[in-house]
C-alpha positions as CSV (number, residue, x, y, z in Angstrom):
1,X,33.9,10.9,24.1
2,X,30.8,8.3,24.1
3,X,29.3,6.7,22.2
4,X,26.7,8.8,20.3
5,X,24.2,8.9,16.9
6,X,25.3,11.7,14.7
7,X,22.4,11.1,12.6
8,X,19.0,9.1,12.7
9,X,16.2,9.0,10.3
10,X,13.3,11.3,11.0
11,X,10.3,9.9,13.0
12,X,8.2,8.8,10.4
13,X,9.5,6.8,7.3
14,X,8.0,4.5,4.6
15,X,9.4,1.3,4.2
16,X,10.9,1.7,0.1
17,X,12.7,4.2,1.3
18,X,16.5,4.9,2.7
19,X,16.9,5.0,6.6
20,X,20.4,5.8,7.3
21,X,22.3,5.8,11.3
22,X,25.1,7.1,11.9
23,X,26.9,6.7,14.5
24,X,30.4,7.7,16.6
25,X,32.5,5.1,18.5
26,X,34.1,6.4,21.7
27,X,36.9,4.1,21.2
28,X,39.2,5.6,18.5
29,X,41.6,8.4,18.9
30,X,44.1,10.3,16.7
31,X,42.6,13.4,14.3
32,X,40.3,13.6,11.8
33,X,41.2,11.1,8.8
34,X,44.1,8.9,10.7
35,X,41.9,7.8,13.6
36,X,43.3,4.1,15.5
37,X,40.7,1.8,17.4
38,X,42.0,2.4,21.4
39,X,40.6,-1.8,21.6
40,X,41.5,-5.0,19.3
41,X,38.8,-6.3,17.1
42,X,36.2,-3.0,17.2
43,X,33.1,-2.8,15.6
44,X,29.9,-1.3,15.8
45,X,26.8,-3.7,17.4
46,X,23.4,-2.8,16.0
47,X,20.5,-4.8,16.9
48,X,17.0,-3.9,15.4
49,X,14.1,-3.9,17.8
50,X,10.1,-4.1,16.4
51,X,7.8,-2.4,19.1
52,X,4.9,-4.8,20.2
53,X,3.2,-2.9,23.0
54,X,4.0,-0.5,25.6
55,X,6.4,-2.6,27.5
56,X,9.7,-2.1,25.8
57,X,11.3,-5.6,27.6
58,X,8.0,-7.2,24.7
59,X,10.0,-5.8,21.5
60,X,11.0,-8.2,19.4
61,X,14.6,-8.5,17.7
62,X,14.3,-8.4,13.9
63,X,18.0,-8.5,12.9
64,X,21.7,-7.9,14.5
65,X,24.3,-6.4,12.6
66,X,28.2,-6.1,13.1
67,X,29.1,-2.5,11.3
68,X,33.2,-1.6,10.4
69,X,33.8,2.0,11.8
70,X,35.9,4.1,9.7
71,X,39.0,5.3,10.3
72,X,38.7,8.4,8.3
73,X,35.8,9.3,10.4
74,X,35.6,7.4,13.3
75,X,32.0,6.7,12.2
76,X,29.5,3.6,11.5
77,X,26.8,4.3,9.0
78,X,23.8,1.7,8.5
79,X,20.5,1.8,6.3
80,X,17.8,-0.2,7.8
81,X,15.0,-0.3,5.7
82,X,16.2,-3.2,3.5
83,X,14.6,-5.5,6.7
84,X,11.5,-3.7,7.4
85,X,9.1,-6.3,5.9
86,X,5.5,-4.8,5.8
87,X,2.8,-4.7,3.4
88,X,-0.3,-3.3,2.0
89,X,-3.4,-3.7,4.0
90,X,-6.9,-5.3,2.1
91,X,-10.1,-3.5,3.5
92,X,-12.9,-4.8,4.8
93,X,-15.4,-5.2,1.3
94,X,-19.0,-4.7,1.5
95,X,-21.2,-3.1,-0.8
96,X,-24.1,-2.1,1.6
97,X,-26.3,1.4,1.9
98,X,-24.6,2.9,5.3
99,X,-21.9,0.6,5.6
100,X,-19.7,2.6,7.8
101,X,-16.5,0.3,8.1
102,X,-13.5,1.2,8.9
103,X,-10.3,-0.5,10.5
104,X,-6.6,-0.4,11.2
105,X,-4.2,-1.7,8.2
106,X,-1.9,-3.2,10.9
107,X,0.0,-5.0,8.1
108,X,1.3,-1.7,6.6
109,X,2.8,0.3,9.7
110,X,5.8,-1.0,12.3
111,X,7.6,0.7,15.0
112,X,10.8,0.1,15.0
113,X,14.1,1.3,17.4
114,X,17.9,0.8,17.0
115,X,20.1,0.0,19.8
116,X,24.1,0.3,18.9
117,X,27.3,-0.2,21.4
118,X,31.0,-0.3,20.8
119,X,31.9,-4.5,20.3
120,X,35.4,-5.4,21.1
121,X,37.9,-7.9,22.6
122,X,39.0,-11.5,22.1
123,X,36.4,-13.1,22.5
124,X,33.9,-10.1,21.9
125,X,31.8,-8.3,23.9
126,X,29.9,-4.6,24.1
127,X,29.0,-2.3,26.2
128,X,25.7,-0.9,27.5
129,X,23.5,-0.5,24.6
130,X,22.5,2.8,23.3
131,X,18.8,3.2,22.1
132,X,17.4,5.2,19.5
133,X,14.3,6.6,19.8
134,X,11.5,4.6,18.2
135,X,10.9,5.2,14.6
136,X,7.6,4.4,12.4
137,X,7.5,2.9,9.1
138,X,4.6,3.4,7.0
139,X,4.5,0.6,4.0
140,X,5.4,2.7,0.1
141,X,7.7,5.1,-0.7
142,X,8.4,9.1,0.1
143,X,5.6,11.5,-0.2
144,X,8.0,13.6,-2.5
145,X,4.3,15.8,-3.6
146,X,2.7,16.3,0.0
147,X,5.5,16.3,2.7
148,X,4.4,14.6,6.0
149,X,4.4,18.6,8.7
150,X,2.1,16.7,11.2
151,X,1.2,13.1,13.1
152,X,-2.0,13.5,11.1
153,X,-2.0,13.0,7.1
154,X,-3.2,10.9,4.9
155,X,-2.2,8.7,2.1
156,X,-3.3,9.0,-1.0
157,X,-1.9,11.9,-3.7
158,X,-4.4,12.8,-6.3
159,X,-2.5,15.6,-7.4
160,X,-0.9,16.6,-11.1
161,X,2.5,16.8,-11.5
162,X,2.5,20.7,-10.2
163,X,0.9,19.3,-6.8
164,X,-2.3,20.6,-7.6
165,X,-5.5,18.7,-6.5
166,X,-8.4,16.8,-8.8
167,X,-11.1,14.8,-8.3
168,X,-11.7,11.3,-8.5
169,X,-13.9,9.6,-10.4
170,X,-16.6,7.2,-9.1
171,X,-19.5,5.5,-9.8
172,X,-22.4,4.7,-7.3
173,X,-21.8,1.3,-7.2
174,X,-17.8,1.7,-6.7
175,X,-16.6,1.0,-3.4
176,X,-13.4,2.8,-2.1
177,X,-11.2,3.9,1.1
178,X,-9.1,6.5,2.7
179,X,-6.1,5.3,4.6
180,X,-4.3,8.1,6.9
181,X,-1.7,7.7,9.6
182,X,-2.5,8.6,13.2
183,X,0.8,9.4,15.1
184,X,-0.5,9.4,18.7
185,X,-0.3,6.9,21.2
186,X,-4.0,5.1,22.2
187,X,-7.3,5.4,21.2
188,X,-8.3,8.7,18.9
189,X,-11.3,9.9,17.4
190,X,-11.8,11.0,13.9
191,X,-14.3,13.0,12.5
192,X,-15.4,13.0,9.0
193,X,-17.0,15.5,7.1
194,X,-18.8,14.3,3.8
195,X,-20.3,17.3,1.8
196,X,-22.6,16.6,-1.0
197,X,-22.8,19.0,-4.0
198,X,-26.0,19.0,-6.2
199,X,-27.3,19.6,-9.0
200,X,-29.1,22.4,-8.9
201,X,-25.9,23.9,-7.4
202,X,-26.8,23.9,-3.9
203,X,-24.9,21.3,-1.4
204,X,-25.4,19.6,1.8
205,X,-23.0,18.0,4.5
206,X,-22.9,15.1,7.7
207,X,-20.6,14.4,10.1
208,X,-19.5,10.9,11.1
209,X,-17.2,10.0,13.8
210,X,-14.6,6.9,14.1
211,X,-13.0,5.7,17.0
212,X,-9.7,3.6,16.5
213,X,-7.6,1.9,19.0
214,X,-4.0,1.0,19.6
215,X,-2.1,3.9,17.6
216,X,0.2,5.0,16.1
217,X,-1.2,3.1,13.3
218,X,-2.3,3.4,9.4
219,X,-5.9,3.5,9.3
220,X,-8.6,3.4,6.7
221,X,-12.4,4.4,6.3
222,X,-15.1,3.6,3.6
223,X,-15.6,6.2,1.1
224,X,-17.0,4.3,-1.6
225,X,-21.4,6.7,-2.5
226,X,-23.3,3.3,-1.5
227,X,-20.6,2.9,1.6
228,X,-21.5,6.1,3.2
229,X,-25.3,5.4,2.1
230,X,-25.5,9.3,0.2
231,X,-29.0,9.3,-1.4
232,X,-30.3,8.8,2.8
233,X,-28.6,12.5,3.1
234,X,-29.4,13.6,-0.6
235,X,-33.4,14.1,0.1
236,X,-34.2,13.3,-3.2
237,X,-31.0,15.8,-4.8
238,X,-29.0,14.0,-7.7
239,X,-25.5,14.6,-6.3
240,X,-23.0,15.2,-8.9
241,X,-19.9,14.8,-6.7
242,X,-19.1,15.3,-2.7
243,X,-15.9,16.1,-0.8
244,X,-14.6,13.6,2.5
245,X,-12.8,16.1,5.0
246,X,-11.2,13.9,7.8
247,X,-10.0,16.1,11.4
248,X,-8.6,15.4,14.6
249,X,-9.2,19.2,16.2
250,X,-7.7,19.9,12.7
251,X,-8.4,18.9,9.0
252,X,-6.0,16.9,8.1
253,X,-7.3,14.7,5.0
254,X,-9.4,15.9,2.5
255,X,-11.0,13.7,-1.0
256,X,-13.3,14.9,-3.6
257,X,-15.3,12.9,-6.1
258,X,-16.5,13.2,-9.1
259,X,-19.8,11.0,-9.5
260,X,-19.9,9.4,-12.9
261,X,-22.4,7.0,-14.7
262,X,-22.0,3.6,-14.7
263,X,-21.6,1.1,-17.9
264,X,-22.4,-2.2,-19.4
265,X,-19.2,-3.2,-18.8
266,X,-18.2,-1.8,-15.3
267,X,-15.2,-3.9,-13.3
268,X,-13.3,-2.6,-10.0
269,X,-9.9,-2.5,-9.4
270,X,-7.8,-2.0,-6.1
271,X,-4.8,-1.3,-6.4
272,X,-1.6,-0.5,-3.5
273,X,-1.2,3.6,-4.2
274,X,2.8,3.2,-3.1
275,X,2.0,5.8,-0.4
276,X,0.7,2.9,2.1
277,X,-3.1,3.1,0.6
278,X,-5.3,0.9,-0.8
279,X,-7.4,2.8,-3.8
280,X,-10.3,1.6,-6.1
281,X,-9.7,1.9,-10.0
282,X,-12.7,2.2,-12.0
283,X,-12.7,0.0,-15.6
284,X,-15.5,1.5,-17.8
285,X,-13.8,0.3,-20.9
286,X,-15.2,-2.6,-23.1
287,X,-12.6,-5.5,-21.1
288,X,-11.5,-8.6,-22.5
289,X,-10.5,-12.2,-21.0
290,X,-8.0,-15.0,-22.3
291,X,-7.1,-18.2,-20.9
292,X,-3.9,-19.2,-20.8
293,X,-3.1,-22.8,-20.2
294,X,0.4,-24.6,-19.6
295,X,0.6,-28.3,-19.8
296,X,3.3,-30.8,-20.0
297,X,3.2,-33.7,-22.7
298,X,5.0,-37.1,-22.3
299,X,4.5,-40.0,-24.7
300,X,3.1,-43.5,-23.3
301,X,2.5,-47.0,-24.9
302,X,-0.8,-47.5,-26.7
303,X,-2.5,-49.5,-28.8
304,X,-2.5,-48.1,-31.9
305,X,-6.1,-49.2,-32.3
306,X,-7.4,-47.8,-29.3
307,X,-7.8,-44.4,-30.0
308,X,-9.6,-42.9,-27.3
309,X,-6.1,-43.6,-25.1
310,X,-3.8,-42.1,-27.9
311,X,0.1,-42.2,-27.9
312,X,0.0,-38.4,-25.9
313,X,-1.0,-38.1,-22.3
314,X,-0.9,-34.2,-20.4
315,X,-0.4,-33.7,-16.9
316,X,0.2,-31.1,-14.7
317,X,-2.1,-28.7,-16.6
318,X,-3.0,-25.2,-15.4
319,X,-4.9,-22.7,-17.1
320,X,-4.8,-18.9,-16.0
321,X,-6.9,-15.8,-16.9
322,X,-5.3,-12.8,-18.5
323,X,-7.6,-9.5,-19.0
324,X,-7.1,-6.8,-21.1
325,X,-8.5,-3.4,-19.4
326,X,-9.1,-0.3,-20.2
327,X,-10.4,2.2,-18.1
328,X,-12.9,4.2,-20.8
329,X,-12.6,7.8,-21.2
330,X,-11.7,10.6,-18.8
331,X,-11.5,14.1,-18.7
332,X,-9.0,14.0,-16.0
333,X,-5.7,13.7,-17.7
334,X,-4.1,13.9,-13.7
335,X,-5.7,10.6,-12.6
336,X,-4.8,8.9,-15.9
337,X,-1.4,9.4,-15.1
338,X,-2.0,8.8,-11.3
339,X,-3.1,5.1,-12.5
340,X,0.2,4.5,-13.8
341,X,0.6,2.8,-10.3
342,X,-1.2,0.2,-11.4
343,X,1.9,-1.5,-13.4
344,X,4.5,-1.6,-10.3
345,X,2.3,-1.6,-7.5
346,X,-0.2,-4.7,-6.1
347,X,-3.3,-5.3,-7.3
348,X,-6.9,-6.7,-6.9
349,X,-10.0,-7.4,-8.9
350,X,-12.7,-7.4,-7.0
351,X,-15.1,-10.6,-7.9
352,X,-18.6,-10.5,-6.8
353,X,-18.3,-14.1,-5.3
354,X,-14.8,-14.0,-3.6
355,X,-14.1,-10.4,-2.6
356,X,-10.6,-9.7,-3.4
357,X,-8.1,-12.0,-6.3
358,X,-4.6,-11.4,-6.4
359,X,-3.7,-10.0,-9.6
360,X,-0.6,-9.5,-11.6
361,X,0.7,-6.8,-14.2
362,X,3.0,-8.9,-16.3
363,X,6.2,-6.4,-17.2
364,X,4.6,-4.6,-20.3
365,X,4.2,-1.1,-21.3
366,X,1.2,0.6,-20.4
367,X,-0.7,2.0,-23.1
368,X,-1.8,5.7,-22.7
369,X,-4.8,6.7,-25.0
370,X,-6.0,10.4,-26.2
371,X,-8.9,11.2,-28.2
372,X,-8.4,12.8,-31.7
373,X,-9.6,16.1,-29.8
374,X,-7.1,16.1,-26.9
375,X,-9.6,16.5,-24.3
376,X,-10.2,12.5,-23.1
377,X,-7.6,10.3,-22.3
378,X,-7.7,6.2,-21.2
379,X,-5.4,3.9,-19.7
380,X,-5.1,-0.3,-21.3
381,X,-3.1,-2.7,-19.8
382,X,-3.1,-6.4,-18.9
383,X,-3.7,-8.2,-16.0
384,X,-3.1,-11.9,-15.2
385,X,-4.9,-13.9,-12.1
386,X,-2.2,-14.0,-9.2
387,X,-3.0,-18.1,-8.9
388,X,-3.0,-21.2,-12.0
389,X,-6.5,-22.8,-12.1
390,X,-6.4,-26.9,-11.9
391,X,-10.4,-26.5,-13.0
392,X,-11.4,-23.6,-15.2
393,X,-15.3,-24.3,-14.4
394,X,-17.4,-22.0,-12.2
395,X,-18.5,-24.7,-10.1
396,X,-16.0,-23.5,-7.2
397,X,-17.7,-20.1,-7.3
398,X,-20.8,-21.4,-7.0
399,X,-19.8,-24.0,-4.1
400,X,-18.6,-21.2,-1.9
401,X,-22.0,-19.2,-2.5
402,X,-23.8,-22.3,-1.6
403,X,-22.1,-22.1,2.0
């Protein structure tokens, strides 16, 4: 018997998740639970190949691996996902009527293929290689609500916990993104469908189309009401929410929102879903920022009259901002608990002067908050800056707007 994969992980993955081989050696004989290696020294050879472009001699090796078979079974079993390193993508940011951008989040998807062969001898060598088909990994973990049935989904879950679907909330000014996976090879074209629902209870709809290159590949679109430039459709209608329906022949995406007033103290979020997305989170909630500063002390020679010196000097002082947030009320109870991403995922506040900061949820619990009538609910936790401040001034802000 050769060589051969009993079992490989399925064609599409995400990257958090298990991605188990097996395999059977063709060099051990005997019966089922006493099996002997027919060569000295045997072992399974598995080298792990990332596809860069259609020619497979342009793949590049991202780890080698020498696997024990078992003698029970004859078998080699391997996980690779523990060396698939991929990330969340950042969209593009703008905050334009009609911006229509849209892009590939080539950070957060790999293609990846094993090759295995039986490794003996003194020294060692193998044999021909046997390849695996190619396999992509999608940044997050398993879609255990909306199971992946086509090459054509999306990533984001606003769904309650019995896989129902809600509405996202969203202000005018909010900006925000679909991601979705395209599973064919090349260029495609998406179409999106944006209907508008008003409020005098009739609705409205446009079709945009986006072309995007170089797939399979996670791919996202502006969503965000001033992105997709909706009171230019509206004709004067107050829309009170509108539904994004993405299709390649065939819906395959579908988002609805809720459109919500904006307040006083309005700050935006973006946070890494766990599902290879990047989603806005709306803070509505009266925020509040801290400085934290960390400095080291030593003690120097002085002259005890001259007081502006003093005995105590600082250095290597660095001051950081930590915000408390709280997302105000909402009647969704579903996307409250859907925000509980926020506390293991990444995230980003989006500052009107440099786009996206790195933030960071130190460990905490998250503080879930119902009204005394059981019908609103509000998320508070804190956030720190992802980077110590030498200067805690405004002046670089307003040096980088200057350019």
């Amino acid at each position: 018997m050769a060589l051969a994969y009993i079992h490989t992980p399925p064609p599409v993955n995400f990257s958090l998740d298990q991605m188990l081989f097996v395999v059977e050696s063709g060099k051990m004989s005997g019966t089922p639970g006493d099996y002997t290696p027919d060569e000295d020294n045997l072992w399974c050879y598995v080298r792990v190949l990332k596809k860069v472009d259609a020619d497979p001699t342009h793949d590049k090796l991202l780890a080698e691996k020498y696997i024990p078979y078992s003698r029970k079974t004859k078998r080699a079993e391997f996980d690779i996902h523990d060396i698939i390193d991929i990330h969340p993508t950042l969209p593009k940011i703008s905050g334009t009527a009609g911006d229509t951008s849209h892009g590939q989040a080539t950070d957060t998807y790999i293609s990846v293929q094993v090759a295995v062969a039986d490794n003996y001898g003194v020294p060692t060598y193998h044999e021909y290689m046997l390849d695996s088909d190619y396999k992509s990994v999608i940044y997050g973990s398993s879609r255990t609500i909306i199971p992946v049935i086509s090459k054509y989904f999306d990533l984001h879950a606003y769904v309650d916990d019995r896989g129902i679907g809600f509405a996202k909330p969203i202000s005018k000014s909010q900006p925000d993104w679909l991601y979705f996976f395209i599973g064919d090879d090349g260029s495609q074209t998406i179409d999106m469908e944006v209907t508008m629902y008003f409020e005098d209870g009739t609705d409205d709809s446009f079709t945009q189309n986006y072309t995007f290159a170089n797939n399979p590949m996670v791919n996202w679109i502006a969503v965000g009401y001033t992105q997709l430039d909706l009171d230019s459709h509206a004709a004067g209608n107050t829309i009170i929410s509108y539904k994004v329906e993405l299709a390649h022949g065939l819906k395959f995406a579908s988002m609805k929102f809720n459109v919500v007033a904006e307040t006083d103290w309005e700050k935006y979020l973006i946070m890494d879903n766990g599902l290879g997305g990047i989603e806005s989170v709306r803070i509505s909630g009266k925020w509040q920022m801290d400085v934290d500063v960390r400095k080291n002390i030593a003690v120097q020679n002085w002259d005890k009259n001259n007081y502006a010196k003093g005995q105590l000097l600082q250095y290597n002082s660095k001051g950081q901002e930590k915000w408390t947030m709280r997302t105000g009320w909402s009647e969704s109870e579903a996307y409250i608990e859907h925000l509980k991403q926020v506390i293991v995922g990444d995230i980003w506040l989006i500052d009107p002067a440099l786009g996206f900061m790195k933030m960071i949820v130190p460990a905490q619990t998250l503080k879930k908050v119902r009204d005394a009538d059981k019908v609103l609910w509000a998320l508070e936790f804190t956030i720190d800056t992802g980077f110590y401040e030498e200067s805690m001034t405004n002046f670089y802000k307003k040096w980088i707007i200057a350019i």
